[in-house]
N, C-alpha and C positions, 0 to 999 in steps of 0.2 A: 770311621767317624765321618759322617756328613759334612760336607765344604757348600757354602752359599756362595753363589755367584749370578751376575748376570750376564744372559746369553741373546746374542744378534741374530733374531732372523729379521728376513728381507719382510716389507712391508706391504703383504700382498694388496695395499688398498691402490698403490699405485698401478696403472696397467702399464702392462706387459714392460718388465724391472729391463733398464740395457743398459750395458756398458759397452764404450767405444774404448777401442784398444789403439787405433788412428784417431787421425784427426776429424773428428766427429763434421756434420756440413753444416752449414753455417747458421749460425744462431741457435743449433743445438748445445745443450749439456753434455759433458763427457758422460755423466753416468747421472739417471734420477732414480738411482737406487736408494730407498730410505729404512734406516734400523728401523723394527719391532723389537726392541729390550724389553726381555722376560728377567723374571730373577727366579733360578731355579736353585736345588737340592742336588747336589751330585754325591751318588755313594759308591760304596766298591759292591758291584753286581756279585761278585764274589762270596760277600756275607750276604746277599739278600734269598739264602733259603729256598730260591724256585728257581724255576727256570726262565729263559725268555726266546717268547717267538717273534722271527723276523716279521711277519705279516701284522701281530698283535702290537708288539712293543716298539719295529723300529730298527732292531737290533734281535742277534741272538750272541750267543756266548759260549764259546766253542772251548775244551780243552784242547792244548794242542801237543801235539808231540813230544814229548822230552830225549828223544834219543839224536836229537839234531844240535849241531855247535857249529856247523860249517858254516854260518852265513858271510864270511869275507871270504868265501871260496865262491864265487859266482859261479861256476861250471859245475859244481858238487851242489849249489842249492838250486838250480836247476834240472839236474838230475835227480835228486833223493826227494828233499823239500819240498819242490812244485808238486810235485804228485800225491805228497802229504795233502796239502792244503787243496786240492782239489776234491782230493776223498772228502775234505769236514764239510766241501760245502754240499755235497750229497745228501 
């Protein structure tokens, strides 16, 4: 089921968007980063019947593994796991 919402992007009209993480110099703005609120459609890619390419869409949508459960084992999801997920992005 489709969920409406609206989404923040940066507002490319400003140039070059910054933010200071210090104390910016004097009689700067910490940041003149300004929203662009869209309001968009979000579904679950999952029921949308195709596929999606990174280059095209942004994203792609990878099945992934089901024989993995060890991700509180850092040392086992670095050994088995990483290498999983290396091959999808192939």
């Amino acid at each position: 089921m489709p969920v409406r919402t609206t989404l923040n992007y940066v507002d490319r009209s400003v140039p070059d968007p910054t933010i200071y993480y210090v104390e910016p110099p004097l009689g700067v703005p910490v940041s003149n980063v300004r929203d662009d609120p869209h309001e968009v459609e979000i579904v679950d890619c999952r029921e949308a019947g195709r596929s999606f390419d990174l280059d095209a869409d942004g994203f792609s949508f990878v099945k992934l593994p089901e024989d993995f459960g060890g991700f509180d084992d850092d040392e086992l999801a670095r050994k088995q796991h990483y290498p999983q997920m290396m091959e999808i992005r192939r």
